[in-house]
N, CA, C and O atoms as a MOPAC input file, in Angstrom:
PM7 MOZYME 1SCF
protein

 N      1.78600 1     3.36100 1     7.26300 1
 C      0.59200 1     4.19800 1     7.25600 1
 C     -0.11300 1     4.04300 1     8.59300 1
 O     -0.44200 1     2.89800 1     8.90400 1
 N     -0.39300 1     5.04600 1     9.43300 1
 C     -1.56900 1     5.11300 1    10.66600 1
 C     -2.68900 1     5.33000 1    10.17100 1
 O     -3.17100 1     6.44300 1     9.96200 1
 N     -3.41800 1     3.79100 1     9.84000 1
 C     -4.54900 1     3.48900 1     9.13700 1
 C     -6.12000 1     4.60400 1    10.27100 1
 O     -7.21900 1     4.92200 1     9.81700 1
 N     -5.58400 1     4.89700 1    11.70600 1
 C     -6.72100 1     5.39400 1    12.37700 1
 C     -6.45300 1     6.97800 1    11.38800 1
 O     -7.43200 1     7.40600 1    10.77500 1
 N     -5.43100 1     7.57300 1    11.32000 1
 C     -5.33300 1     8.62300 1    10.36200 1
 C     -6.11600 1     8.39100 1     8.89000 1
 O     -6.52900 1     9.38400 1     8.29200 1
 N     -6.21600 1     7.68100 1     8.59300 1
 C     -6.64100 1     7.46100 1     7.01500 1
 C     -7.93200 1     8.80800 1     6.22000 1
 O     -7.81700 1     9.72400 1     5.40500 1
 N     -9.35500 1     8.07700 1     7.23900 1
 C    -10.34100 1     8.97300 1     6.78500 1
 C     -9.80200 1    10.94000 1     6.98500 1
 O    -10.10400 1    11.73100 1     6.09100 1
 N     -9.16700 1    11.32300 1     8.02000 1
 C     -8.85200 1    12.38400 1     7.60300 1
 C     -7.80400 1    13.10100 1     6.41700 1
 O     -7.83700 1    14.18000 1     5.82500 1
 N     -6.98300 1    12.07200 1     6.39800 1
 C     -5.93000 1    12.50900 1     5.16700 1
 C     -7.03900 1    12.36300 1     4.08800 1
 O     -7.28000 1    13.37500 1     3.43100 1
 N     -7.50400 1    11.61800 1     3.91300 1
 C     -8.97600 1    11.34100 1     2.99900 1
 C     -9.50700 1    12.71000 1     2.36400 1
 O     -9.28600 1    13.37000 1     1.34900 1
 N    -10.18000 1    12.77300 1     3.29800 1
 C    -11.15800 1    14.37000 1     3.45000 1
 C    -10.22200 1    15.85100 1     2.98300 1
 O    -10.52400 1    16.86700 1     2.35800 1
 N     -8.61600 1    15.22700 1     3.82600 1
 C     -7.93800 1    16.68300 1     2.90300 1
 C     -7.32500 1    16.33600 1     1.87900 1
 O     -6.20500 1    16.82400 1     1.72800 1
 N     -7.71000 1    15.63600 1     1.11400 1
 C     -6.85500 1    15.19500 1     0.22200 1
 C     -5.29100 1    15.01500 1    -0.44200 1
 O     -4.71700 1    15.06800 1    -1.52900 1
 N     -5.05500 1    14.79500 1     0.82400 1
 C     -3.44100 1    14.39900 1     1.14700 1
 C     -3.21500 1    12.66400 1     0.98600 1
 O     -2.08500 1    12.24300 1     1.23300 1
 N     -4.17500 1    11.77800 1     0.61700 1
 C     -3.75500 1    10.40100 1     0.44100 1
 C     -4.62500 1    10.00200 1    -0.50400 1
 O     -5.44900 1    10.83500 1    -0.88100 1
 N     -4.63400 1     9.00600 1    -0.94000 1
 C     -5.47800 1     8.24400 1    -2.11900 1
 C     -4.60700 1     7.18300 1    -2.41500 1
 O     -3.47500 1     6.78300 1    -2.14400 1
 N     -6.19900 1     6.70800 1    -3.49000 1
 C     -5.74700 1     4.88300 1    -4.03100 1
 C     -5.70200 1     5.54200 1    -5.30900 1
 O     -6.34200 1     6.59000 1    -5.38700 1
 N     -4.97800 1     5.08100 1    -6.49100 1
 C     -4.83100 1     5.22300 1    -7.74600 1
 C     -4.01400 1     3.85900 1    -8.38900 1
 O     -3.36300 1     2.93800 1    -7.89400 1
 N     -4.37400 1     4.21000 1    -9.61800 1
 C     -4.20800 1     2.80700 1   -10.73100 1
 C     -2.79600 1     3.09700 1   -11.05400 1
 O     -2.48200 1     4.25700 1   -10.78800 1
 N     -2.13300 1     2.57800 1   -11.40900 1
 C     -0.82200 1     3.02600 1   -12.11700 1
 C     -0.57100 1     1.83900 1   -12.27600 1
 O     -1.15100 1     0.81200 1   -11.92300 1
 N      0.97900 1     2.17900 1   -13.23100 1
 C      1.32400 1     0.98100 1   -14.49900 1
 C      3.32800 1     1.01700 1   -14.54900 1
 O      4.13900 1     1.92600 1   -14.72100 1
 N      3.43500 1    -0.25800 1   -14.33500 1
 C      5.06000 1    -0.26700 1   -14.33600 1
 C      5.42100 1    -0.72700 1   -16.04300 1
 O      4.63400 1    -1.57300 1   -16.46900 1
 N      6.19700 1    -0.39900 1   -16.75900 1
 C      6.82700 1    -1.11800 1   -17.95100 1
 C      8.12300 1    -2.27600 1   -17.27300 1
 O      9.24000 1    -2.10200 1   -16.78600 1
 N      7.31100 1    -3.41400 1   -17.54200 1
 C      8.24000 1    -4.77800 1   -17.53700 1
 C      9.24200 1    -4.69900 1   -18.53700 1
 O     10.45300 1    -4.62300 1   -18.32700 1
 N      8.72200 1    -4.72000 1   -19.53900 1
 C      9.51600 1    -4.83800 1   -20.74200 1
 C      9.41400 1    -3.99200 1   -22.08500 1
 O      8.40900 1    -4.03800 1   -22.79500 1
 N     10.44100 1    -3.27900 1   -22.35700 1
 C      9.88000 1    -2.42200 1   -23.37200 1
 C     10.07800 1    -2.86300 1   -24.50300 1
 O     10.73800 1    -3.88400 1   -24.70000 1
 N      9.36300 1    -1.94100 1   -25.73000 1
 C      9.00200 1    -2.64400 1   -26.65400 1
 C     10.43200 1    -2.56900 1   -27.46400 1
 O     11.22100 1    -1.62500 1   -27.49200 1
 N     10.53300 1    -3.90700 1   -28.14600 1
 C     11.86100 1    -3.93800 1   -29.46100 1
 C     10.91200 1    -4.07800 1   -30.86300 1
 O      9.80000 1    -4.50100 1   -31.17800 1
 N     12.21400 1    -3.37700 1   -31.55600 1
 C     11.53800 1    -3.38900 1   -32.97400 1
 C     12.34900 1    -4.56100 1   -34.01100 1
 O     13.50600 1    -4.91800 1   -33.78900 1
 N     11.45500 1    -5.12100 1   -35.26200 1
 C     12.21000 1    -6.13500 1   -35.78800 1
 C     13.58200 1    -5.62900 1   -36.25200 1
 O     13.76500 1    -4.43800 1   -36.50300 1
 N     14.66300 1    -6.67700 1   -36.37500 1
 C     15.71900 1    -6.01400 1   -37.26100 1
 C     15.95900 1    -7.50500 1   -38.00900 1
 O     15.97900 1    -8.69500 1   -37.69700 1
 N     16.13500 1    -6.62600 1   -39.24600 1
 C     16.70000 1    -7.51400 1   -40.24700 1
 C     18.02000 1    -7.57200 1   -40.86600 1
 O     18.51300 1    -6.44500 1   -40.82100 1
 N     18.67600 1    -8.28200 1   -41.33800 1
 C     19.74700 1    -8.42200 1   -41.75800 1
 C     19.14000 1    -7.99800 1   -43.29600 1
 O     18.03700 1    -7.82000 1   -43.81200 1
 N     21.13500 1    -7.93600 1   -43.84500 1
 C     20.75400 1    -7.15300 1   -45.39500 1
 C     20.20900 1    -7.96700 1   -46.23200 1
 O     19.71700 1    -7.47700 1   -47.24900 1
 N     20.14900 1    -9.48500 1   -46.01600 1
 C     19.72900 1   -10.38000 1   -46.68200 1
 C     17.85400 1   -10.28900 1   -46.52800 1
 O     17.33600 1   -11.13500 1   -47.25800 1
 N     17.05900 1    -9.64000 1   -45.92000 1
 C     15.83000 1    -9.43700 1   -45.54300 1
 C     15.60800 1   -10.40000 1   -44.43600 1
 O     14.46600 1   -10.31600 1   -43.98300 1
 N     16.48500 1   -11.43400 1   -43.77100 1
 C     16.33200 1   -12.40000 1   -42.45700 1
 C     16.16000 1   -11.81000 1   -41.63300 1
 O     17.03700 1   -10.98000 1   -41.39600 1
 N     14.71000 1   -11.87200 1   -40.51200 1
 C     14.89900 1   -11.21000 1   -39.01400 1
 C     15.69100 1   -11.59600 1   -38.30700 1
 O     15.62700 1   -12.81200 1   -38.12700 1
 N     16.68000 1   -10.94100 1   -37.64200 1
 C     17.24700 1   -11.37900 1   -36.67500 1
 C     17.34100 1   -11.01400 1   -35.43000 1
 O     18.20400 1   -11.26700 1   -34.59000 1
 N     15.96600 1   -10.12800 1   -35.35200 1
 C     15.46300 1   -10.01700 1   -34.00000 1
 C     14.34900 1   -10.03900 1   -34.53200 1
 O     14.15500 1    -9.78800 1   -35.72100 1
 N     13.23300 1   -10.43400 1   -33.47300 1
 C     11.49100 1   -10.45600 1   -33.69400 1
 C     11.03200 1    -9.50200 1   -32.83200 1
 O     11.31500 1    -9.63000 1   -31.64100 1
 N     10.30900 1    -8.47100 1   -33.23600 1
 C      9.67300 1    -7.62700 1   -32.98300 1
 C      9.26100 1    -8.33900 1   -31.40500 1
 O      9.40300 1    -9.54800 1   -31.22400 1
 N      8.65700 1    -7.27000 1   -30.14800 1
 C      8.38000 1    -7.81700 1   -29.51000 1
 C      7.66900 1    -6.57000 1   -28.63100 1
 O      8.35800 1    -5.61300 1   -28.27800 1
 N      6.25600 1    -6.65300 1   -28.30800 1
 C      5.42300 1    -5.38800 1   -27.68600 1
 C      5.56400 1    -4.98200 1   -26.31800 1
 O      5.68800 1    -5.87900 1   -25.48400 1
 N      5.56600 1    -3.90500 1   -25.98100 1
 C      6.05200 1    -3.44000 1   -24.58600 1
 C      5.43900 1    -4.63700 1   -23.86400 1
 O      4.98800 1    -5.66500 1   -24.36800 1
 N      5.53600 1    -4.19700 1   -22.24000 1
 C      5.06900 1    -5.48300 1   -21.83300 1
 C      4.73200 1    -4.45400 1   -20.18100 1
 O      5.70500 1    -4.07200 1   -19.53200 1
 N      3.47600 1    -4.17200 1   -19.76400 1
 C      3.29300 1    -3.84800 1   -18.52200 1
 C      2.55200 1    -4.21200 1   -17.51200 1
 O      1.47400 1    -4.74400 1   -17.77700 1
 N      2.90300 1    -4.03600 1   -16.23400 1
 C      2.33700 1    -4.60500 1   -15.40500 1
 C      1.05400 1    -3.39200 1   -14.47400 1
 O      1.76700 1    -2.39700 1   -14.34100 1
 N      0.08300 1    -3.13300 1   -14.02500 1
 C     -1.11300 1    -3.02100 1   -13.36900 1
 C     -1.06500 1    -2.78400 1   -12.33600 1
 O     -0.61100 1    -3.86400 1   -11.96100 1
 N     -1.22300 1    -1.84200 1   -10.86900 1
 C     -1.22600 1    -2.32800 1    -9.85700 1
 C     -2.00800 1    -1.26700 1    -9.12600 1
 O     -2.57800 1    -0.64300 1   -10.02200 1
 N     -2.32800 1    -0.74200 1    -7.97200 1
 C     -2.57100 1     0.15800 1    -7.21600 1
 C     -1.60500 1     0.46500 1    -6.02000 1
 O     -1.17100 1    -0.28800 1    -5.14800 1
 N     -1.43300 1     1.59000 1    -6.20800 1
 C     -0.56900 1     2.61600 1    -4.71700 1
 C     -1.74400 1     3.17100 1    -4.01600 1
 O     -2.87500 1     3.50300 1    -4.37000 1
 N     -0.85600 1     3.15500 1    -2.49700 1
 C     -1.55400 1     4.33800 1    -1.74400 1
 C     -0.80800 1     5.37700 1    -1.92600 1
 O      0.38500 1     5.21400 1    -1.66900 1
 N     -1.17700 1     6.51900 1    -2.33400 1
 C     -0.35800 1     8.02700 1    -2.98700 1
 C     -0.41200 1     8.88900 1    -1.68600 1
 O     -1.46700 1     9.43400 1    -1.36000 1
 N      0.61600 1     8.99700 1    -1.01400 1
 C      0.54300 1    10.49600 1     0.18600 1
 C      1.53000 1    11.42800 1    -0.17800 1
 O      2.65300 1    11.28000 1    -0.65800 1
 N      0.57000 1    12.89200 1     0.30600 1
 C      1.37400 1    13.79200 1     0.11200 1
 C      2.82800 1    13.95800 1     1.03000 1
 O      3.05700 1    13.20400 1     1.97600 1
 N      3.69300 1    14.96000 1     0.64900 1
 C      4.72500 1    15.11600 1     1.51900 1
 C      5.29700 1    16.10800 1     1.24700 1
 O      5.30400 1    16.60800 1     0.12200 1
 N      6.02500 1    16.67000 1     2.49700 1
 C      6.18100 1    17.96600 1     2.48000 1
 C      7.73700 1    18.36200 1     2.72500 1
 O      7.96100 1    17.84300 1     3.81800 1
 N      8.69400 1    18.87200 1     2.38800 1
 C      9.98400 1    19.15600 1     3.37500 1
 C      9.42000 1    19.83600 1     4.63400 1
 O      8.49700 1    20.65100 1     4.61400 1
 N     10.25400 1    19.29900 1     6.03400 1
 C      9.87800 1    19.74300 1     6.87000 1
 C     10.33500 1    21.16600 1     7.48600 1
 O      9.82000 1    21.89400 1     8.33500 1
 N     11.59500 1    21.27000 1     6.65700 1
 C     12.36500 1    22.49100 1     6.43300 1
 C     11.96700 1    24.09900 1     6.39800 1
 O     12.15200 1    25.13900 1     7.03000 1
 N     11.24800 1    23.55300 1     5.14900 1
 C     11.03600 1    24.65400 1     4.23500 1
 C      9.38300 1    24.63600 1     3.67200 1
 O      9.00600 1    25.56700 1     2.96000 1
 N      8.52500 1    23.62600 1     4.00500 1
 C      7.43700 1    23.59300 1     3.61500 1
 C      7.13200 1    23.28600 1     1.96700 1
 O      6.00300 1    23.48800 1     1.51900 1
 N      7.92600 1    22.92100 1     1.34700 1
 C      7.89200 1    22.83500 1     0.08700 1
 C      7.37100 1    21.14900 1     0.08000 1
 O      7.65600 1    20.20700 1     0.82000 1
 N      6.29200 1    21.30100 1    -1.37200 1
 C      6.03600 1    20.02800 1    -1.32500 1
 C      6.99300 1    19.18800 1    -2.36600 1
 O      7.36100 1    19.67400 1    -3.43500 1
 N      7.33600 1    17.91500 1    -1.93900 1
 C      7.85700 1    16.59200 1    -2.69300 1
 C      7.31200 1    15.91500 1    -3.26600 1
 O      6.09100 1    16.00200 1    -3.40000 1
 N      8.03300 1    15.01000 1    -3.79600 1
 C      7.13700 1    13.99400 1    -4.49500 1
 C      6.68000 1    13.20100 1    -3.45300 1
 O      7.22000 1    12.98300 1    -2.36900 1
 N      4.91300 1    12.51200 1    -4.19700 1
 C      4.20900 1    12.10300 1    -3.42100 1
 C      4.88500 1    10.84900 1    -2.85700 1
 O      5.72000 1    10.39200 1    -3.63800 1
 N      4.75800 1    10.21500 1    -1.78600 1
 C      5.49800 1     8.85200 1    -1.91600 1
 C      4.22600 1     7.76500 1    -2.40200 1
 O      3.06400 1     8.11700 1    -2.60700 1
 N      4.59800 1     6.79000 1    -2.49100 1
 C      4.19900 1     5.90000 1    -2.81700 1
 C      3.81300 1     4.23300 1    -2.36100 1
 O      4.69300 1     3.44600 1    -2.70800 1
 N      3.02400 1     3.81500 1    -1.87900 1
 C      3.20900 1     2.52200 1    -1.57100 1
 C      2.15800 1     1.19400 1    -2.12200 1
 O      1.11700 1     1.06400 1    -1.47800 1
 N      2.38000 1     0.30700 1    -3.17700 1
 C      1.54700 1    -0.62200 1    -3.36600 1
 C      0.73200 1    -1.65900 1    -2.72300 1
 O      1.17200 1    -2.38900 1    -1.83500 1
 N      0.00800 1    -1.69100 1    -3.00300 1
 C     -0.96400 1    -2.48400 1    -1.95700 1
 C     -2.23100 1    -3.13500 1    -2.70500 1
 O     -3.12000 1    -2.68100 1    -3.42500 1
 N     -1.93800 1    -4.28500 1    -2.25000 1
 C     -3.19900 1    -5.54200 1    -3.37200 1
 C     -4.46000 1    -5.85700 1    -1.70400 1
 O     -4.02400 1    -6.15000 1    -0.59100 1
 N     -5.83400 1    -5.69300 1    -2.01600 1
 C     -6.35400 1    -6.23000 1    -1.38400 1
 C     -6.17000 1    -7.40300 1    -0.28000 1
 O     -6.78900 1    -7.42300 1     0.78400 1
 N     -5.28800 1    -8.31400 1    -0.66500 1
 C     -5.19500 1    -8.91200 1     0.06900 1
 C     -4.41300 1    -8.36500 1     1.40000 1
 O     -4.55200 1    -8.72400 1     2.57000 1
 N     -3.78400 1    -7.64900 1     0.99000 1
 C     -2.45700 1    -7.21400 1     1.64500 1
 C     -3.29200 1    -6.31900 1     2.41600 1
 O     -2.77500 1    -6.30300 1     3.53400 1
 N     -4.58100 1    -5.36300 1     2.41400 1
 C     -5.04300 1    -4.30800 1     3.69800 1
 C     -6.12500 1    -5.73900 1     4.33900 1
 O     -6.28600 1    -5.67900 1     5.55800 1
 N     -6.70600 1    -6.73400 1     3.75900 1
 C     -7.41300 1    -7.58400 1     4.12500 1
 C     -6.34400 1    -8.16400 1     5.62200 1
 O     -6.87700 1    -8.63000 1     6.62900 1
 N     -4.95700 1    -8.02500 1     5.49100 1
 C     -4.43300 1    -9.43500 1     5.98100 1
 C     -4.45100 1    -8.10400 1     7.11200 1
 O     -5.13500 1    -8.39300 1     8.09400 1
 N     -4.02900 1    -7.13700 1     7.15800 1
 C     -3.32400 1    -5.75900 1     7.88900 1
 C     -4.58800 1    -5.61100 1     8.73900 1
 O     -4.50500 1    -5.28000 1     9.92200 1
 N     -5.79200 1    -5.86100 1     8.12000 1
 C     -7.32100 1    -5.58700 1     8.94000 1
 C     -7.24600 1    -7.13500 1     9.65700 1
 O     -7.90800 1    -7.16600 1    10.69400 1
 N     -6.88200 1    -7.83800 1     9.47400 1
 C     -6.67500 1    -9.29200 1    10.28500 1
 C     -6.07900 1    -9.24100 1    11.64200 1
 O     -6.53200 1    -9.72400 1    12.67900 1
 N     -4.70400 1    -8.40200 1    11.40800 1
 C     -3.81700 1    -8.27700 1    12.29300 1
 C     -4.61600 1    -7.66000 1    13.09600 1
 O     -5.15400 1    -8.15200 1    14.08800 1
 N     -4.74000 1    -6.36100 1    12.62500 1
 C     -5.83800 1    -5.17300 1    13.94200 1
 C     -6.77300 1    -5.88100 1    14.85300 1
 O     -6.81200 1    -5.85100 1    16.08300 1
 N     -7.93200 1    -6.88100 1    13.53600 1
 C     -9.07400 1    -7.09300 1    14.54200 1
 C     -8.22700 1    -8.69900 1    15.48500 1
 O     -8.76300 1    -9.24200 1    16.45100 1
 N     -7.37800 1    -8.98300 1    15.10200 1
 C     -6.69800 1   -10.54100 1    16.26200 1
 C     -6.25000 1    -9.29800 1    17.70800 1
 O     -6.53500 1    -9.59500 1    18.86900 1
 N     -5.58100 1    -8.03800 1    17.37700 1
 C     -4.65800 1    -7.62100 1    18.22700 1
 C     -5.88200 1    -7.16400 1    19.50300 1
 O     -5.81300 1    -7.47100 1    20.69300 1
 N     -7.17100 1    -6.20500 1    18.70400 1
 C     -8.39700 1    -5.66700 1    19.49100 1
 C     -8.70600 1    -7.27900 1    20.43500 1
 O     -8.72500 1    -7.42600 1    21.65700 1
 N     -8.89800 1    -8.22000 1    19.45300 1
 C     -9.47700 1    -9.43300 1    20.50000 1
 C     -8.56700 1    -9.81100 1    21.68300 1
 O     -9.00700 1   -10.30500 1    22.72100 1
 N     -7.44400 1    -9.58200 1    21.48500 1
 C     -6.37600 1   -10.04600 1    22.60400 1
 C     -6.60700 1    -9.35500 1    23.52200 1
 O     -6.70600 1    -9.71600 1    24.69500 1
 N     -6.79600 1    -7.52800 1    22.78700 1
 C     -6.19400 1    -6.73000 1    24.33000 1
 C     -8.00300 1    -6.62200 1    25.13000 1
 O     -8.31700 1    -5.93300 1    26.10000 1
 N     -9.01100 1    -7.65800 1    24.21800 1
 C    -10.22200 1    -7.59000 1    25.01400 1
 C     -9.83900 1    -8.62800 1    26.14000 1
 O     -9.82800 1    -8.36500 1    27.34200 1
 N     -9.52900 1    -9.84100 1    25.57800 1
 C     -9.22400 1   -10.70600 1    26.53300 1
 C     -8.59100 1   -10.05800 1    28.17500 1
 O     -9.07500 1    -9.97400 1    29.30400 1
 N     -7.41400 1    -9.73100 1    27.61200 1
 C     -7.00700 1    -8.94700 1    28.55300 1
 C     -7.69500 1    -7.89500 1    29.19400 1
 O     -7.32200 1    -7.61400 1    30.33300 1
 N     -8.41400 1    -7.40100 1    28.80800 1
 C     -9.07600 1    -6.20600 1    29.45500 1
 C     -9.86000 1    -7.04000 1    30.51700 1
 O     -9.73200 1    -7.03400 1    31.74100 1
 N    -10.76500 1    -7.81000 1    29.67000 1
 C    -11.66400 1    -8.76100 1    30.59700 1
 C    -11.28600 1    -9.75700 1    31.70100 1
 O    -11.89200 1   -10.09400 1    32.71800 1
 N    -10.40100 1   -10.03300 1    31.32300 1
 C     -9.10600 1   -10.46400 1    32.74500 1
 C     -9.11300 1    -9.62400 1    33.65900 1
 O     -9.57900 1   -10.04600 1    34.71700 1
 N     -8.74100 1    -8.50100 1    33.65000 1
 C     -8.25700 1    -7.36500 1    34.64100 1
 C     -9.78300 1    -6.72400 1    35.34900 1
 O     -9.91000 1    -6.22200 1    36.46600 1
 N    -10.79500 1    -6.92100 1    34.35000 1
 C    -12.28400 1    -6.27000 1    34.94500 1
 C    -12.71600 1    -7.36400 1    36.18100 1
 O    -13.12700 1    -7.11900 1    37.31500 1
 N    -12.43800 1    -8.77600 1    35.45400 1
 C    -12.86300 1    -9.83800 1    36.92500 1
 C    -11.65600 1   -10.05100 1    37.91700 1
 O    -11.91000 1   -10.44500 1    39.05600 1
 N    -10.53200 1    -9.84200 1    37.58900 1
 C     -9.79900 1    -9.56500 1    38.92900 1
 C    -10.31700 1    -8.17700 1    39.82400 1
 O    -10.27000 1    -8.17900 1    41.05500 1
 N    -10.71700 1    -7.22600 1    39.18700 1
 C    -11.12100 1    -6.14900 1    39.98900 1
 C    -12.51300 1    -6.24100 1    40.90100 1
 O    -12.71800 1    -5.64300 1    41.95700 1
 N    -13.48800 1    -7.22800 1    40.15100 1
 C    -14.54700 1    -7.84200 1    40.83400 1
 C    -13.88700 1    -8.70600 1    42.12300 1
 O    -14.30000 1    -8.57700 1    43.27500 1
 N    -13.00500 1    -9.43300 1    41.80800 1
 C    -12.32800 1   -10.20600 1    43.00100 1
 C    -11.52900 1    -9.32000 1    43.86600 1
 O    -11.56600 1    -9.45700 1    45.08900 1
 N    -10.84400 1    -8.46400 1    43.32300 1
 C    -10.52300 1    -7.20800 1    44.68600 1
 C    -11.22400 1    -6.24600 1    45.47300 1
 O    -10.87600 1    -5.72100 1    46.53000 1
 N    -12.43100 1    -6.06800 1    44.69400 1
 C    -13.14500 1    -5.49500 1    45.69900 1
 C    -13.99900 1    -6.09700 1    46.65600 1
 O    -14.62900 1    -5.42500 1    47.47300 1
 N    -14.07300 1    -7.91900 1    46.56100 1
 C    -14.81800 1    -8.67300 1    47.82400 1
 C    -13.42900 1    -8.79900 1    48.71200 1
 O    -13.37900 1    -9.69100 1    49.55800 1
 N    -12.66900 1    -8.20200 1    48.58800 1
 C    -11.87100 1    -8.36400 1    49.88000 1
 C    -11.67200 1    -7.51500 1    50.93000 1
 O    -10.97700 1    -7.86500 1    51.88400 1

């Protein structure tokens, strides 16, 4: 995702966060033998919770739209991604600020 893209896919509503739900395990029903013994135990679906980022998509072909794709993402995970960004901004300040006082030192020469 080109997170600087975000707020506009936003606004056209070509991306979003939504809830959705995976089935872990689906549900079994008891079975009994002819004697009335279970010999399986009932057992209730079983699902898991999560959030996607949902973007639209298009064939590039033909303009027809596809299915949306999909990608999951837990807080922590845009927390760590906003980590990366603001370490990478501090570096290329460093650097910037390097290159501004060498230019102070090239122009007393």
């Amino acid at each position: 995702m080109n997170w600087s893209e975000y707020s506009t896919l936003k606004s056209g509503s070509k991306v979003s966060f939504a809830a959705d739900k995976q089935t872990t395990k689906e549900a079994v029903e008891e079975v009994q033998d002819s004697d009335g013994k279970v010999v399986q135990r009932a057992e209730a679906k079983e699902e898991r919770e999560f959030v996607v980022l949902a973007q639209k998509s298009w064939d590039s072909q033909t303009g027809e739209a596809l299915s949306d794709s999909k990608r999951e993402y837990s807080l922590s995970d845009l927390e760590s991604e906003k980590g990366r960004f603001d370490s990478e901004i501090a570096r290329l300040q460093a650097q910037s600020d390097g290159v501004k006082a060498a230019i102070v030192d090239f122009k007393k020469v």
